[in-house]
Rosetta silent file (secondary structure, phi, psi, omega in degrees, C-alpha in Angstrom):
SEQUENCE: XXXXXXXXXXXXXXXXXXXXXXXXXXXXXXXXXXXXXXXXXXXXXXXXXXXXXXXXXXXXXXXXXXXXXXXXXXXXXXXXXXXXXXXXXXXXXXXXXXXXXXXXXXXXXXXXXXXXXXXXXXXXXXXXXXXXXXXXXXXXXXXXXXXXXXXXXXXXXXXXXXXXXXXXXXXXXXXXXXXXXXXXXXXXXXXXXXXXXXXXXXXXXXXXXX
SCORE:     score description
SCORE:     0.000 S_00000001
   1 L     0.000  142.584 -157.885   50.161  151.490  265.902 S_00000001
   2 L  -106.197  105.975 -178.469   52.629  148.681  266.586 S_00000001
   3 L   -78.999  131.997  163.195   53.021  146.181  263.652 S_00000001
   4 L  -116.003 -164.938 -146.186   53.280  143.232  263.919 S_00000001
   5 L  -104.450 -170.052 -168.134   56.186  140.828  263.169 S_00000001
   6 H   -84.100  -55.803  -59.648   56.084  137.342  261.260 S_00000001
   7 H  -164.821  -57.002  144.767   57.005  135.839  264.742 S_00000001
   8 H     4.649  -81.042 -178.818   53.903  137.785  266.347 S_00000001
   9 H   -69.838  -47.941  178.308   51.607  136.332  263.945 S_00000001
  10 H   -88.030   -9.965  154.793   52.358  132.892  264.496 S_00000001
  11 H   -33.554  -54.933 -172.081   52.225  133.264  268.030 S_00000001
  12 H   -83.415  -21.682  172.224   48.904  134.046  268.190 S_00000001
  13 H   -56.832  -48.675 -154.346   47.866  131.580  265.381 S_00000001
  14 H   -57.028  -73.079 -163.121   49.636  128.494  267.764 S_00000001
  15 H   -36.213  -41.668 -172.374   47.835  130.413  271.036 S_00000001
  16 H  -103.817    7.498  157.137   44.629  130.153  269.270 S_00000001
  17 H   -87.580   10.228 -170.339   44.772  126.866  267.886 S_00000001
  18 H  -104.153  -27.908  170.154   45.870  125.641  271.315 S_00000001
  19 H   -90.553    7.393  152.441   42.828  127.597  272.549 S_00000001
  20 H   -60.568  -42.764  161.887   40.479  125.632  270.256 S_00000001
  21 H   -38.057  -70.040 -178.961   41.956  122.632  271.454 S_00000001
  22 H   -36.815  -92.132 -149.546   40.758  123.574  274.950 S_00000001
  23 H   -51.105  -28.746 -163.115   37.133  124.153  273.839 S_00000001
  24 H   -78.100  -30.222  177.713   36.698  121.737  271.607 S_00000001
  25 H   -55.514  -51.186 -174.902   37.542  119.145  274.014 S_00000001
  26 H   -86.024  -11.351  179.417   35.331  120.679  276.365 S_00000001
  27 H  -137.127    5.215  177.669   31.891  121.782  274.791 S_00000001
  28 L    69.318  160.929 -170.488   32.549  119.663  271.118 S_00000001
  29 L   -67.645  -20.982  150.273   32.652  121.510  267.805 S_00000001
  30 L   -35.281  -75.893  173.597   29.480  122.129  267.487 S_00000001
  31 L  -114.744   63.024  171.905   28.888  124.350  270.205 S_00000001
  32 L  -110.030  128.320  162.402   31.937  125.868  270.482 S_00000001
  33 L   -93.793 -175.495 -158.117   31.683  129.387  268.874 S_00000001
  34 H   -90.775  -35.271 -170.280   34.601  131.451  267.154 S_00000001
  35 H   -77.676  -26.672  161.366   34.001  134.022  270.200 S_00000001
  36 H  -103.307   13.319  119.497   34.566  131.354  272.518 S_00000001
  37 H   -45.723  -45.822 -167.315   37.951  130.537  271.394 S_00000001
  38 H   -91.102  -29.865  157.764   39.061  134.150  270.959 S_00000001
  39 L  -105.980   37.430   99.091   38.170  134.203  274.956 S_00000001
  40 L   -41.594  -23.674 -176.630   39.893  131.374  275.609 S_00000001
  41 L  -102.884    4.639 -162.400   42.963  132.639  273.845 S_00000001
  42 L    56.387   41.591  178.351   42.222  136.237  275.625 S_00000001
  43 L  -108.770  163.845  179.920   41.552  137.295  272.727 S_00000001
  44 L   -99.866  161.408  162.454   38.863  139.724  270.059 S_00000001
  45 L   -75.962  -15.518  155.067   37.273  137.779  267.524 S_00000001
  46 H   -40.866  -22.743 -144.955   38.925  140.160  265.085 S_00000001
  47 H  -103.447  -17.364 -172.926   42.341  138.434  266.154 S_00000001
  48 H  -109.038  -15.306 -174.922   40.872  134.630  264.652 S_00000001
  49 H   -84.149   -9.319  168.222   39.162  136.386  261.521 S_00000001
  50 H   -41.545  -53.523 -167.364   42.617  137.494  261.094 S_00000001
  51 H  -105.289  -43.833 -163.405   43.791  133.833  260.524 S_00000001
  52 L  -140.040  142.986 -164.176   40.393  132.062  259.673 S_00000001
  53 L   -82.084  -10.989 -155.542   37.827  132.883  257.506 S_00000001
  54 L  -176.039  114.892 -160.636   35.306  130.357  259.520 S_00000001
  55 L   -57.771   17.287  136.527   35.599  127.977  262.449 S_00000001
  56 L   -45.762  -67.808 -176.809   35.689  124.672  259.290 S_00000001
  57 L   -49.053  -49.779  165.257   38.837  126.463  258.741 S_00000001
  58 L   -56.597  -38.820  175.692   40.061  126.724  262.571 S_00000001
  59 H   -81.598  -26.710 -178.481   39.450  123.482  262.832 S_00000001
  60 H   -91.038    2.351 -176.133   41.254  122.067  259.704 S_00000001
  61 H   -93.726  -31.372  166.827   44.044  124.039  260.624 S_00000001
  62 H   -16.839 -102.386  146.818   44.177  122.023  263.874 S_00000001
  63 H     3.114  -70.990 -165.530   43.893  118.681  262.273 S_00000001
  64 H   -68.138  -91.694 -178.773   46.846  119.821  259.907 S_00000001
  65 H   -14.174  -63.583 -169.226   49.609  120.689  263.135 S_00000001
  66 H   -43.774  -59.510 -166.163   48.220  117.553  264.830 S_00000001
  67 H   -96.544   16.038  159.629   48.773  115.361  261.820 S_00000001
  68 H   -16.969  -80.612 -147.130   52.191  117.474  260.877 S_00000001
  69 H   -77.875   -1.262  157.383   54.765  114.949  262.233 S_00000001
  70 H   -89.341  -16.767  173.654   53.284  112.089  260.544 S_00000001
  71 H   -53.131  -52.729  166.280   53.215  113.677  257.281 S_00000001
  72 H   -47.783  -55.798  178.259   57.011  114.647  257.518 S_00000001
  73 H   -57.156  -35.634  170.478   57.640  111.352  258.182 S_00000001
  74 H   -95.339  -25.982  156.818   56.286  109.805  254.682 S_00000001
  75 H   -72.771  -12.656  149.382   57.722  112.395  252.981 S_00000001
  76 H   -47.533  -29.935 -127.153   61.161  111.271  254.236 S_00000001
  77 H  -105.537  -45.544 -178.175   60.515  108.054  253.708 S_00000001
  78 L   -80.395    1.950  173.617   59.271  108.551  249.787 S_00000001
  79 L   -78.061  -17.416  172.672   61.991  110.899  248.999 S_00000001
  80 L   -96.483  179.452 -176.964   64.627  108.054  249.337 S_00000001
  81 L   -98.174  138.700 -175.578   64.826  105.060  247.435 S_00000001
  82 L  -128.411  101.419 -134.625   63.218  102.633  249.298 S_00000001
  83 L   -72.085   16.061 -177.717   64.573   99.031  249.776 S_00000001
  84 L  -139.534   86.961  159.173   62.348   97.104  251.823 S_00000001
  85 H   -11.853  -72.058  167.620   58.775   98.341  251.641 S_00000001
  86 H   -52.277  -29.358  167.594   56.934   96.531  253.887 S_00000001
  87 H   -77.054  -33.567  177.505   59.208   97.964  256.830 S_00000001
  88 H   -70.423  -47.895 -161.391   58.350  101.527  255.542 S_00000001
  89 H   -58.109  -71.075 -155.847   54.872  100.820  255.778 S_00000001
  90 H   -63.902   -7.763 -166.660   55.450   98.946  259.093 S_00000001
  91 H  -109.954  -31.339  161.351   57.646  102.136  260.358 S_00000001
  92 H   -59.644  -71.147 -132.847   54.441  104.753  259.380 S_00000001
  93 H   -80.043  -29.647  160.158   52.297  102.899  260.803 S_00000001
  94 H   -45.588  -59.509 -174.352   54.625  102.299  264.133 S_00000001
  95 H   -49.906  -45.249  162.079   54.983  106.139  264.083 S_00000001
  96 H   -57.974  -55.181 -173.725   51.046  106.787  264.026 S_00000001
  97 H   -39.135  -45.041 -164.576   50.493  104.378  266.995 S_00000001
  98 H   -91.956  -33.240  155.329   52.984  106.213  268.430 S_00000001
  99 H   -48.519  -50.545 -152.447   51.878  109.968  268.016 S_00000001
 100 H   -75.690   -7.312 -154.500   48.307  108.824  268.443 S_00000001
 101 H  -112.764  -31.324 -147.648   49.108  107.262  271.802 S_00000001
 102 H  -111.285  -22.972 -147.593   52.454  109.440  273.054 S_00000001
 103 L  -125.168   93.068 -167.398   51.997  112.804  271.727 S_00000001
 104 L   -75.218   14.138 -153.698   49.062  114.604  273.927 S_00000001
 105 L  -122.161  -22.231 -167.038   48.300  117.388  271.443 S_00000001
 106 L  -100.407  -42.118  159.910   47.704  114.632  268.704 S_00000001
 107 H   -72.148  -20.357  171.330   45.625  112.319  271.084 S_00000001
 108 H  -102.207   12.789  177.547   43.257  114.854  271.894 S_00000001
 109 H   -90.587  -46.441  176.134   43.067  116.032  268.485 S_00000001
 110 H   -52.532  -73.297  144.808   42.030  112.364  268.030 S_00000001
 111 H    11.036  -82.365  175.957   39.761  112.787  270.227 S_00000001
 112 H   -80.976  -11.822  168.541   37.719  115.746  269.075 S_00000001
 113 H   -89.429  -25.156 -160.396   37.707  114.385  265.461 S_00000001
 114 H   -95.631  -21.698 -141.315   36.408  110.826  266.646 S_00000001
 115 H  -142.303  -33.288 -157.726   34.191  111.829  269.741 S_00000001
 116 H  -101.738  -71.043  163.356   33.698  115.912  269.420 S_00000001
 117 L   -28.821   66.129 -160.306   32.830  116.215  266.342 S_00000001
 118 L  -102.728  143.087 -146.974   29.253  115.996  265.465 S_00000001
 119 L   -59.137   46.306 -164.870   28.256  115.066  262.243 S_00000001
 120 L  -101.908  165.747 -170.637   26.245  118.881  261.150 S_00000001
 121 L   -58.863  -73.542 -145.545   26.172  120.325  257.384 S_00000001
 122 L   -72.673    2.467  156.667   29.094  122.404  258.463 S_00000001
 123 L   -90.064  -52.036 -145.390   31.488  119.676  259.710 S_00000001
 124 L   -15.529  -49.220 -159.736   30.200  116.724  257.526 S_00000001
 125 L   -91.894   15.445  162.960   32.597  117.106  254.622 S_00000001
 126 L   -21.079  -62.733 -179.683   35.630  117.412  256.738 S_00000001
 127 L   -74.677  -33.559 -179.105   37.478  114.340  256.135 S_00000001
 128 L  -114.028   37.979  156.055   37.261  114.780  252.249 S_00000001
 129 L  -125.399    7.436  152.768   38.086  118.166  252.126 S_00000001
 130 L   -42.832  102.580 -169.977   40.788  118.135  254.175 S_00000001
 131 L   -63.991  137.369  178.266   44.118  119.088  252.325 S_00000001
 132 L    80.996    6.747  163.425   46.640  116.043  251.848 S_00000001
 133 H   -57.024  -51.369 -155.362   44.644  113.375  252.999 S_00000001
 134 H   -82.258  -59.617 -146.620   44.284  111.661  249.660 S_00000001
 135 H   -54.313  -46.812 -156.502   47.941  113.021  248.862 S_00000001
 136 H   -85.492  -24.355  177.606   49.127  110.978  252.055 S_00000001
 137 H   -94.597  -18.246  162.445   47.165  107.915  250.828 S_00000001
 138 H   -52.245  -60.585  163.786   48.261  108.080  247.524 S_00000001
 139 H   -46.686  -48.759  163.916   52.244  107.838  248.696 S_00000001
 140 H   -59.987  -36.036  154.008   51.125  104.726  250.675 S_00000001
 141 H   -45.708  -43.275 -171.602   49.987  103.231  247.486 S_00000001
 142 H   -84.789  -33.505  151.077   53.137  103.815  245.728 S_00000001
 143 H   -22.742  -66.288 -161.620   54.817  102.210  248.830 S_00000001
 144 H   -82.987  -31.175  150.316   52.688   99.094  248.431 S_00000001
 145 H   -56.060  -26.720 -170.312   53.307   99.074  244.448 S_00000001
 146 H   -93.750   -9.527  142.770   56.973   99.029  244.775 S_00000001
 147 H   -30.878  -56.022  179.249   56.370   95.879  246.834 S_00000001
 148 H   -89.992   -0.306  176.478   54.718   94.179  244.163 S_00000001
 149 H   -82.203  -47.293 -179.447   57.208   95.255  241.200 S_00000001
 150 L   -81.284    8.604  158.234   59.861   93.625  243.842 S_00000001
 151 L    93.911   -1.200 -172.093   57.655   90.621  244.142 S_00000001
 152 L   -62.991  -18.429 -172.797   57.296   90.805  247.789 S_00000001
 153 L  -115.507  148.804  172.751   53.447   91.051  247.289 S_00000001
 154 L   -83.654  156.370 -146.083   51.667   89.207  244.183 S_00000001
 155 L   -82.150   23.418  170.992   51.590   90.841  240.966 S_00000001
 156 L  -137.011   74.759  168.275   47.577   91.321  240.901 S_00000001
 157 L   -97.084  125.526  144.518   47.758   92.960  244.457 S_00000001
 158 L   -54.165   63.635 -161.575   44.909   95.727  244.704 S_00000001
 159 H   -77.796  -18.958  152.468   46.997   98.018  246.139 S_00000001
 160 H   -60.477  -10.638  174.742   44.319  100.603  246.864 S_00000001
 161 H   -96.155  -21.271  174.316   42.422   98.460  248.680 S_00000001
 162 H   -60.367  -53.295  174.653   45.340   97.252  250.597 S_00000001
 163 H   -75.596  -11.753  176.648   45.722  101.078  251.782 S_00000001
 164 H   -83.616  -30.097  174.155   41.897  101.299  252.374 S_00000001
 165 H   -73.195  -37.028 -177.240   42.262   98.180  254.562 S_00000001
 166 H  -101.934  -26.629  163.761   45.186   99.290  256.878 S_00000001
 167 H   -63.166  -21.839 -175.873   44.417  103.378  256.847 S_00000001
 168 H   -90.822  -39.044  165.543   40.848  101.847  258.209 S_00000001
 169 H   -49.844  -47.160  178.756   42.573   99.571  260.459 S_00000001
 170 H   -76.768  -21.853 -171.891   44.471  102.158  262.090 S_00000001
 171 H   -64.974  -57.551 -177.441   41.657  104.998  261.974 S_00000001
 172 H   -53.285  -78.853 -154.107   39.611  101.854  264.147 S_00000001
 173 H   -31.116  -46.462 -159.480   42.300  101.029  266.602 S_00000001
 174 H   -97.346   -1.320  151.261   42.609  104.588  268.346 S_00000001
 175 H   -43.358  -37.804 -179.935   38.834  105.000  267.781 S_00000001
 176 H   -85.277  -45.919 -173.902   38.119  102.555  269.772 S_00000001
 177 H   -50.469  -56.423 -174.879   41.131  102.939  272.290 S_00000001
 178 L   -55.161   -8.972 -168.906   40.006  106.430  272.909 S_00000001
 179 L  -104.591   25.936  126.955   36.675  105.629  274.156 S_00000001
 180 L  -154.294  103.149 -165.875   38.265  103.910  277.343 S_00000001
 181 H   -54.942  -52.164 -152.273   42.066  104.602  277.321 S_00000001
 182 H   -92.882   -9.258  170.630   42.780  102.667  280.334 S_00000001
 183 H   -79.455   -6.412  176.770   41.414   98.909  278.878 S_00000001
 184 L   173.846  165.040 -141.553   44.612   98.288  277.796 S_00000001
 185 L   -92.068   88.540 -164.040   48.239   99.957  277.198 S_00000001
 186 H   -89.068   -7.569  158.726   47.861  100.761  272.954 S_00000001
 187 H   -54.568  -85.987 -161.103   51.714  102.579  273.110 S_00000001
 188 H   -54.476  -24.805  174.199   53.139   99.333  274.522 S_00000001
 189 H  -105.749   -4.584 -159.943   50.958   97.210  272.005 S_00000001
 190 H   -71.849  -38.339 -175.596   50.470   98.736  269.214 S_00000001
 191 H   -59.349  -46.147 -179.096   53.535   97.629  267.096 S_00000001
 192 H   -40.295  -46.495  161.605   52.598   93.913  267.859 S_00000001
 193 H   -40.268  -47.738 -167.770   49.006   95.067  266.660 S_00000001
 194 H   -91.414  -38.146 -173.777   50.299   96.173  263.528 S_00000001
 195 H   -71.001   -1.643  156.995   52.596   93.230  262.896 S_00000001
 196 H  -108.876  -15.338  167.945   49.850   91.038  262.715 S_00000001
 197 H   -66.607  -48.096 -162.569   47.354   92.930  260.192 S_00000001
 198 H   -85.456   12.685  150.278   49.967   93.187  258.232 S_00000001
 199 H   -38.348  -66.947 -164.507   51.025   89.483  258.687 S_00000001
 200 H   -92.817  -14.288  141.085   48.179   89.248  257.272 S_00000001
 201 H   -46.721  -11.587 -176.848   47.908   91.360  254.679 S_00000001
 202 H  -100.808  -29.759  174.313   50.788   89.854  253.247 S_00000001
 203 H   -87.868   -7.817  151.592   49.826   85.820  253.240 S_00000001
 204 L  -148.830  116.480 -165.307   46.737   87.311  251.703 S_00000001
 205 L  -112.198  177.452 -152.356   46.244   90.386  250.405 S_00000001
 206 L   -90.181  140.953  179.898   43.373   91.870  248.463 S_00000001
 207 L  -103.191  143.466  171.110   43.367   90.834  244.550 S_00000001
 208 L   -87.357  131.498 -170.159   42.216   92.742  241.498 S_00000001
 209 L   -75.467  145.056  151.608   38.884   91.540  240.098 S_00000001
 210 L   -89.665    0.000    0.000   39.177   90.601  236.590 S_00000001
């Protein structure tokens, strides 16, 4: 029997999340089965129970590659000291726009979470069980705090609602974009896009009720 190597193993995870990719695109998440992955990747279904205990799992492992290189990027960004805020913010949020639009492995990943994805007990809870979401929105907060301790924001800013307002802004834009690609260019527009929510998040931004 031939063992195999570290090097092996993630081959065949990457082959079969790339052949998940395929299906998912093409028959939705729903009725895509675990066996018809594993022959997509030319593969047994032994070879995905290997890696995933359940296609919930195959699929969040997806998700997680897809939404890798934005991750990396805010943890660069909070690991430094960071002197202008609002430009880190404005340089994530450049960055998604730009993965979501430029990066084909990330747009159809968009895709199949926005469009693919139908809403059954064993997707539903997807989005909040999904490791590092909250983790990733949490860092954005502390972004948007260290605004208002430098006064660029006022000192009763709601800065959680401020990240619920622009992670929903951005979630909408390629939600929408995706369902006809071709009304308009959202690479070439998007920073402009973003430079005016947060325009406007900034001459008024969400307040904490007393």
């Amino acid at each position: 029997m031939v063992r195999k190597t570290k090097e092996d193993t993630q081959q065949t995870y990457d082959a079969l999340l790339d052949a998940a990719e395929i299906v998912f695109c093409e028959k939705g998440v729903s009725n895509t089965t675990l066996n018809d992955v594993a022959s997509a990747a030319g593969m047994t279904r032994g070879a995905i129970y290997w890696h995933f205990k359940d296609k919930k799992e195959l699929f969040h492992a997806l998700c997680d590659r897809a939404f890798l290189p934005i991750e990396i990027l805010l943890n660069e960004i909070t690991s430094t000291p960071i002197e202008d805020p609002m430009a880190a913010i404005r340089q994530l949020y450049v960055h998604f726009i730009q993965q979501a639009t430029g990066n084909p492995r990330q747009t159809k990943v968009f895709d199949i979470i926005f469009h693919r994805c139908e809403k059954t007990a064993e997707m539903e809870t997807f989005i909040e069980e999904r490791e590092g979401k909250r983790e990733c929105l949490c860092k954005v907060q502390e972004i948007f705090e260290l605004a208002v301790a430098q006064g660029v924001l006022p000192i009763d800013t709601d800065t959680w609602i401020a990240v619920q307002i622009t992670h929903s802004f951005l979630i909408g834009l390629v939600h929408e974009w995706l369902i006809d690609t071709n009304a308009y260019d959202l690479g070439a527009h998007g920073e402009a896009m973003i430079d005016v929510m947060l325009a406007g998040l900034s001459a008024k931004p969400p307040r904490k009720k007393i």
